[in-house]
C-alpha positions as CSV (number, residue, x, y, z in Angstrom):
1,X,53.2,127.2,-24.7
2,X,51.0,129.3,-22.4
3,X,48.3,131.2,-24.3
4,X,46.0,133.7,-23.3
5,X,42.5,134.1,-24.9
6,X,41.0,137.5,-25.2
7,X,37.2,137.5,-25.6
8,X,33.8,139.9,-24.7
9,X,31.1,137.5,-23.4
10,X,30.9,135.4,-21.7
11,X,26.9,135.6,-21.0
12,X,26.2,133.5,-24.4
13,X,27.6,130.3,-25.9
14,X,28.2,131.4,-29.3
15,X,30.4,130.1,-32.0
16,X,34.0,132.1,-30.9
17,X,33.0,130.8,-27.6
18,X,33.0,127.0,-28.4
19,X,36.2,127.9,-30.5
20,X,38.0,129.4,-27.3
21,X,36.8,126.5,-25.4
22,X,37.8,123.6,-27.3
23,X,40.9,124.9,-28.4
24,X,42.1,125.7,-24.6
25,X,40.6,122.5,-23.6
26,X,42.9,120.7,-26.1
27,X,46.4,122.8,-25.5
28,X,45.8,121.4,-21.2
29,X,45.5,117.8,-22.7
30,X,48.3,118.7,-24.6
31,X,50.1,119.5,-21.5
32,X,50.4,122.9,-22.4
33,X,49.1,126.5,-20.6
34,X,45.7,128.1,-21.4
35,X,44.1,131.0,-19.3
36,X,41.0,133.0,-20.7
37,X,40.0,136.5,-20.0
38,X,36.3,137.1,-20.8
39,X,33.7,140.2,-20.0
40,X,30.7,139.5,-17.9
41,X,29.5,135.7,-16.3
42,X,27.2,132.9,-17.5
43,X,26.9,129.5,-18.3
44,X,30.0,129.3,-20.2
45,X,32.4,130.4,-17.8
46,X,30.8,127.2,-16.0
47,X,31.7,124.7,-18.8
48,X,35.7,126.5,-18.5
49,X,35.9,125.4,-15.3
50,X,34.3,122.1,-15.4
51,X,37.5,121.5,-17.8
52,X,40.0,123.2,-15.3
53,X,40.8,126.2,-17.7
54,X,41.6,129.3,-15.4
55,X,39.6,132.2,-16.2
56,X,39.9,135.7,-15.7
57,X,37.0,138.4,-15.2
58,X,37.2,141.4,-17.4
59,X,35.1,143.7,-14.9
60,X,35.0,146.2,-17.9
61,X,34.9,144.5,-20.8
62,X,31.5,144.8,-21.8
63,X,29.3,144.2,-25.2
64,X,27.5,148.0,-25.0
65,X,29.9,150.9,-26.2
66,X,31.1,153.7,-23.9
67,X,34.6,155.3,-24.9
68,X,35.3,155.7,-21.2
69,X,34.6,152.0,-20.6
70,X,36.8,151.1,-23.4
71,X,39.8,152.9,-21.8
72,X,39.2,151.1,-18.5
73,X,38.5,148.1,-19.9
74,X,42.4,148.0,-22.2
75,X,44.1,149.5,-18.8
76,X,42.4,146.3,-17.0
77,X,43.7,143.6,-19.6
78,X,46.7,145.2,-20.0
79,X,46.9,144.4,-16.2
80,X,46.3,141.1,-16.3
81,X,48.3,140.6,-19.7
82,X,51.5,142.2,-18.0
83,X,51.0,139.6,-15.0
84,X,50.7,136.8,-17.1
85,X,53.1,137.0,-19.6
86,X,52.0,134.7,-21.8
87,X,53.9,133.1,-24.8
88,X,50.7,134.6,-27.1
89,X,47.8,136.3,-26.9
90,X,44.9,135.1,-29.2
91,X,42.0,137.0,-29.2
92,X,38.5,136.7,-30.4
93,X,35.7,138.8,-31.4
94,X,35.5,142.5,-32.4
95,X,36.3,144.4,-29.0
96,X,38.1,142.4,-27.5
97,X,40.4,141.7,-30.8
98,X,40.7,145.5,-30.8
99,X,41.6,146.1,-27.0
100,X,43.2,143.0,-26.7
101,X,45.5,143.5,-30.1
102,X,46.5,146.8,-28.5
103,X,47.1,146.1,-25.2
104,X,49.8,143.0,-25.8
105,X,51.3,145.7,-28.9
106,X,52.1,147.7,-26.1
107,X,53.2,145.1,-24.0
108,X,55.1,143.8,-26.6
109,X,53.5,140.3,-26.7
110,X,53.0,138.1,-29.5
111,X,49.4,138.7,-30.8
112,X,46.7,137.3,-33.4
113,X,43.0,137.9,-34.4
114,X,40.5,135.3,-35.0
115,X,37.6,136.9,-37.0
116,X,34.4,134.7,-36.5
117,X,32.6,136.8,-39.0
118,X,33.6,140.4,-39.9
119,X,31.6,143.5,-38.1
120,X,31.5,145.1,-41.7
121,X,29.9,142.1,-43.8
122,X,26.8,142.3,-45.5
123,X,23.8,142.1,-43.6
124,X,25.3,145.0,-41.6
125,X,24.3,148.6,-41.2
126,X,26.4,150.8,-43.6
127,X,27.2,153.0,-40.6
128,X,28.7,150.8,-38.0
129,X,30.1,148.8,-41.1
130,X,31.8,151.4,-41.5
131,X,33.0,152.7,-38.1
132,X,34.3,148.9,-38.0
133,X,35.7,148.5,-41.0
134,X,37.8,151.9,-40.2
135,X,38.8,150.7,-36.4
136,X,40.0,147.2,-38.0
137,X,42.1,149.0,-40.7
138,X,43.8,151.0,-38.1
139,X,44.6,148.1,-35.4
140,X,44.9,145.1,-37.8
141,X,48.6,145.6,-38.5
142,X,49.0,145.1,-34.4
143,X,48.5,141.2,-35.7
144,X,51.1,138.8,-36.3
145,X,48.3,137.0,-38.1
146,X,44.5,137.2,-38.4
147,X,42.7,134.3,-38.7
148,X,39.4,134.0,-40.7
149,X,37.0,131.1,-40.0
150,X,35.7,131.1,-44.2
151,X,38.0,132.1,-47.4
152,X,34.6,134.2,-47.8
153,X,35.8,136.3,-44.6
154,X,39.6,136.5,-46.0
155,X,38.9,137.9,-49.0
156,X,36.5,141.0,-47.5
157,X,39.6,141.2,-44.9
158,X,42.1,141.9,-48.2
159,X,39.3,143.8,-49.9
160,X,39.3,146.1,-47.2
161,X,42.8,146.0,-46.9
162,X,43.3,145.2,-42.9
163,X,46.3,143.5,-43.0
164,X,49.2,142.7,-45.6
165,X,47.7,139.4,-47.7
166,X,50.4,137.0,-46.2
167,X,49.4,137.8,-42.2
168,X,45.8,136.6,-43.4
169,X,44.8,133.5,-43.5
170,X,41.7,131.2,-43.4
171,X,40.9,128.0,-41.2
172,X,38.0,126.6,-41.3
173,X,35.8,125.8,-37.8
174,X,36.4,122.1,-36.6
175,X,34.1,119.6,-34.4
176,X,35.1,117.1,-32.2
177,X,32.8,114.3,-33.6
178,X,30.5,112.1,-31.9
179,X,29.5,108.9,-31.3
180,X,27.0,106.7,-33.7
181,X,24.0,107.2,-31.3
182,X,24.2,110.5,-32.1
183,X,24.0,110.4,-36.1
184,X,20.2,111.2,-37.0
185,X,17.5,109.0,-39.1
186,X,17.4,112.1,-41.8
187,X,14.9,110.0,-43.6
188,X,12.5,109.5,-41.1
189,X,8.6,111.0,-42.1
190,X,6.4,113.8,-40.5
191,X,10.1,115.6,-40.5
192,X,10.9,117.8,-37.7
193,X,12.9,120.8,-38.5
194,X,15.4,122.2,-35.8
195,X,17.5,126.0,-35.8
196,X,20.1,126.3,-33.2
197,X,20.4,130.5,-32.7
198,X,20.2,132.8,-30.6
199,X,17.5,135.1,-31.1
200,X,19.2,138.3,-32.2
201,X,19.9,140.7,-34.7
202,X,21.9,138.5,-36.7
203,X,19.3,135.5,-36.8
204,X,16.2,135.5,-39.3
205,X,13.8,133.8,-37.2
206,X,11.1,135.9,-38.3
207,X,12.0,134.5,-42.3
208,X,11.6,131.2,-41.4
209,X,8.3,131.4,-39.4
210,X,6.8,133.5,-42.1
211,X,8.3,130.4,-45.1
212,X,6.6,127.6,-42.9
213,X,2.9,129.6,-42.5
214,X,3.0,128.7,-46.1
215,X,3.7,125.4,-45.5
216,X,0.9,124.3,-43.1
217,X,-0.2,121.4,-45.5
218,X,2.2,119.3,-45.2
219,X,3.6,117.4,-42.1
220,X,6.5,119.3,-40.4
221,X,7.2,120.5,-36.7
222,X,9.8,122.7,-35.7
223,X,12.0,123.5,-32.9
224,X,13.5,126.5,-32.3
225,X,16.9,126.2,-29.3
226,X,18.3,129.4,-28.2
227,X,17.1,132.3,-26.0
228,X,17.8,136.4,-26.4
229,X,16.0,139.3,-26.8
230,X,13.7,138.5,-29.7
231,X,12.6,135.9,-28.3
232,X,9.2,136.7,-27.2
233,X,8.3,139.1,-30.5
234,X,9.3,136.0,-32.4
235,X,6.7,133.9,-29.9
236,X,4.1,136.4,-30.2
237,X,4.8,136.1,-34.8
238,X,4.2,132.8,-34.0
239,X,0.8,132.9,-32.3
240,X,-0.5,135.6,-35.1
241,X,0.7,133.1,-37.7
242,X,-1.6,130.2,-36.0
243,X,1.8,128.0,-35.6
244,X,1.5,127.2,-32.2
245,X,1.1,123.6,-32.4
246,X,4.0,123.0,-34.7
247,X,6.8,125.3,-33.3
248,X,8.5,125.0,-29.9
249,X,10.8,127.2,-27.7
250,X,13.0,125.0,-25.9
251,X,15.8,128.1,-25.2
252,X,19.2,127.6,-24.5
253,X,20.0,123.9,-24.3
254,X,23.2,121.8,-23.3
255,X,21.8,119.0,-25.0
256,X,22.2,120.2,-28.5
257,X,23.5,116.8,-30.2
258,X,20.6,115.0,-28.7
259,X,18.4,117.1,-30.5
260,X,20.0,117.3,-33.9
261,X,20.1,113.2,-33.5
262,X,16.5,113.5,-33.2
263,X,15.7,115.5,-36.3
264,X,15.8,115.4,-39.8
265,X,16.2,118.9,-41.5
266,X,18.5,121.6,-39.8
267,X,17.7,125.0,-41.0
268,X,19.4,128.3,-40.4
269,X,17.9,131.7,-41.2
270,X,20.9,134.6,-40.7
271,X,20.9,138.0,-41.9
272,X,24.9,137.6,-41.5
273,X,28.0,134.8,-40.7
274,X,31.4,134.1,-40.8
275,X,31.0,130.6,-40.6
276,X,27.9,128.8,-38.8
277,X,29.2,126.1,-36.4
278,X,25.8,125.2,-36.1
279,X,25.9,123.7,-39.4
280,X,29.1,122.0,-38.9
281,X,27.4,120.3,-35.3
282,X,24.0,119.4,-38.5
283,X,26.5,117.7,-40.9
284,X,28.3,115.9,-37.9
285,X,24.8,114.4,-37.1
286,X,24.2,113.7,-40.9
287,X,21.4,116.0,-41.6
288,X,20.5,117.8,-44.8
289,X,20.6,122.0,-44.2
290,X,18.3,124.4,-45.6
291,X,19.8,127.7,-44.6
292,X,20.6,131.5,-46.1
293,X,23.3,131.8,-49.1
294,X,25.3,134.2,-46.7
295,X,29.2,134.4,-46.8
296,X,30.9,131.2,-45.7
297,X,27.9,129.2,-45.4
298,X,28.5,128.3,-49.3
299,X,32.2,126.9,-48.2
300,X,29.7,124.3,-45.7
301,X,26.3,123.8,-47.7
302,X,26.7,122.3,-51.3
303,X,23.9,122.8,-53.0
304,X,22.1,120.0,-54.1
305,X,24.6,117.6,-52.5
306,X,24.3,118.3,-48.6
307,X,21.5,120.6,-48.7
308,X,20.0,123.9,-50.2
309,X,20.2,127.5,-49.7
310,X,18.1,130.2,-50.3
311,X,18.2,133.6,-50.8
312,X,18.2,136.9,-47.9
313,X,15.4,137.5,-46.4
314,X,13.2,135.8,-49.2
315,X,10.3,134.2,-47.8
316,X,9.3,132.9,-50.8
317,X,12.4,131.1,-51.5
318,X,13.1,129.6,-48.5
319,X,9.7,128.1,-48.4
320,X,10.1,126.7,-51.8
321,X,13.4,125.2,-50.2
322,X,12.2,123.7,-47.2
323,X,9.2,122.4,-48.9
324,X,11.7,120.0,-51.6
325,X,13.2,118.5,-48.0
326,X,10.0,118.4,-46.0
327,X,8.6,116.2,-48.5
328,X,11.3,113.8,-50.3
329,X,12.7,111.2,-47.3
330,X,14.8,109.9,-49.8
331,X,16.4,114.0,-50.7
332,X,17.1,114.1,-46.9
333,X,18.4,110.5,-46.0
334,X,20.8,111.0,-49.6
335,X,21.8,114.7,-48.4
336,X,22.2,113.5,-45.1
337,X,24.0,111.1,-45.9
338,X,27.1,113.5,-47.9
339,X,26.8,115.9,-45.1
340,X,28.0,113.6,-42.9
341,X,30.9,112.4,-45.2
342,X,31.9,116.2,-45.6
343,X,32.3,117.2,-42.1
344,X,34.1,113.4,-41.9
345,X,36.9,114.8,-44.7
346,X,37.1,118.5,-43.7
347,X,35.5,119.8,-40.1
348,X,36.5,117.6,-37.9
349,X,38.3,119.4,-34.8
350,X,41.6,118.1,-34.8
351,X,42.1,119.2,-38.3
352,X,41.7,122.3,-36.9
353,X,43.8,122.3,-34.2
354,X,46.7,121.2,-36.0
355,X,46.2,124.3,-38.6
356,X,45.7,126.6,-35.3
357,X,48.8,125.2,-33.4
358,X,50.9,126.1,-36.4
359,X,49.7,129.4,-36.3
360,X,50.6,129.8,-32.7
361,X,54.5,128.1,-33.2
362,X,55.0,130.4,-36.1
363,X,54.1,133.4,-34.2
364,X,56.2,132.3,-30.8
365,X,59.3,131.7,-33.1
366,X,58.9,134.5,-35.5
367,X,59.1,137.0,-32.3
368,X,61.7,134.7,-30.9
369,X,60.5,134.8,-27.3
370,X,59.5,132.6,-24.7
371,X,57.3,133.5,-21.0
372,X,60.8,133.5,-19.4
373,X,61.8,136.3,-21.8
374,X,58.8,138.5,-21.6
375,X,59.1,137.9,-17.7
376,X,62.1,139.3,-18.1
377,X,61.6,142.1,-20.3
378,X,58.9,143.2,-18.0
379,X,60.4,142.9,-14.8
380,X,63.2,144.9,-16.2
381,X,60.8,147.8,-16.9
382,X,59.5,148.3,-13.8
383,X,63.0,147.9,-12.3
């Protein structure tokens, strides 16, 4: 198979990111054909070509929104997309699922949607909620199949009726696991907390700081990995709240299992989600969760078992949350504990990969075509 991944940015290491990565990573192993075309540059275009996955530039594929852009930007991977002639297309968050679902329609190309967390879910803006929720509807029948990452995200899909119920299906994130050195001591005392986000609009960063200047009593420290925009008004909440001495910045960090080995609560405050990989990379370290009841986070987090959630934006209750973990080692070492076991029986990565890889047969056979075919079919056309 040759498959070409459609994606926006590049400039951040987010959750469709890893996806894209790991997935082409496994189909070269596999001996098979993986190319990615991405907007912008950054560190992750770095960690594609450390694994020998060729990557393509997207000059106008960009995150801001500018109608004229968007035109040049579909003519431009349409481009590269007629060149290639891949056996599939798969593409990955909102623009470039729209441009990119268009551009191989046209081209005639085998084409699927990966939805890592719908631009019209809650915690949105009703307004661009619903200029998405519109511009899906209109390009999600361009998709042999869309992919959810949480049954949460499959049924708002059929609620909103983007694509015929049988072309939309869920698969759960996977992990590639790791090694016992990197499975944390949940139970260890003086806990320290650790959140894995970038700070954005998504991210309730600002939640969590206020919940823990409630908690200054008891014996916690927390650190916060990722960079962004909000970064420094979330530095500068931190000083007015007097928690200099118990939070730390660390930004954007390759070293991410490290830390989570070295922890013992992992918390995640989001305003929105499709489904966290964050909190699958906690429960492959074995640590308890504390993070916001928030569409598929529920299909990862079960309460009381492998941790707790609480609700948006409550202060209040997240506090009351965190403070149960922060002070039972026994509550964290037992939730620990199943956490680990549940990303052991469902969120390992090659489970996965063998759902994904279906997906991506299906699709090549349903359209009956092969590279050689479309090669054809193209060549023939400009003939």
């Amino acid at each position: 198979m040759k498959i070409a991944f459609v994606i926006t940015r590049s400039d951040a290491v987010g959750g469709a990111q890893i996806h894209v990565r790991d997935i082409s990573t496994a189909l070269r192993k596999a001996g098979h054909e993986a190319v990615v075309l991405a907007g912008g540059s950054g560190p992750w275009l770095e960690q594609l070509q450390e694994r020998n996955i060729p990557v393509i530039t997207l000059r106008h594929m960009q995150r801001s929104i500018s109608p004229i852009n968007e035109i040049r930007a579909l003519f431009e991977l349409r481009r590269h997309l007629r060149a290639l002639a891949p056996d599939l297309v798969s593409t990955h968050t909102a623009k470039a699922g729209v441009l990119g679902r268009i551009a191989a329609a046209s081209l005639r190309l085998p084409v699927m949607f990966t939805a890592h967390g719908w631009t019209f879910t809650d915690g949105i803006s009703r307004l661009k909620a619903t200029v998405w929720r519109t511009i899906e509807q209109m390009v999600g029948r361009l998709a042999g199949r869309i992919v959810t990452v949480s049954e949460f995200d499959r049924r708002l899909a059929l609620q909103a009726r983007i694509a015929a119920p049988e072309r939309i299906i869920a698969i759960h994130n996977g992990m590639p696991d790791v090694g016992p050195e990197l499975i944390a001591d949940a139970g260890s005392e003086a806990p320290k907390l650790v959140m894995v986000a970038r700070f954005e609009e998504q991210k309730d960063h600002r939640t969590l700081l206020l919940a823990l200047a409630t908690l200054k009593a008891k014996p916690w420290s927390l650190s916060l990995v990722g960079g962004g925009p909000l970064e420094a008004p979330m530095k500068a909440l931190c000083a007015e709240l007097d928690l200099q001495d118990r939070v730390e910045f660390l930004g954007p960090r390759s070293d991410v299992a490290q830390l989570l080995a070295n922890a013992q609560v992992f918390v995640l405050c989001t305003l929105w989600e499709g489904l966290p990989r964050s909190i699958i990379e906690a429960m492959r370290a074995g640590l308890p969760v504390m993070a916001t009841d928030v569409a598929g986070i529920p299909e990862l987090v079960e309460v009381g078992a492998t941790g707790l959630l609480c609700r948006s934006q409550n202060v209040e209750d997240a506090a009351n949350k965190l403070s149960l973990l922060i002070e039972s080692s026994q509550l964290r070492a037992e939730m620990g504990q199943r956490a680990r076991q549940r990303y052991v029986e469902d969120f390992q990565f090659e489970q996965m990969l063998a759902r994904t890889l279906q997906v991506y047969e299906q699709l090549i056979e349903k359209r009956g075509t092969s590279a050689e075919n479309i090669r054809a079919k193209l060549g023939s056309s400009e003939s």
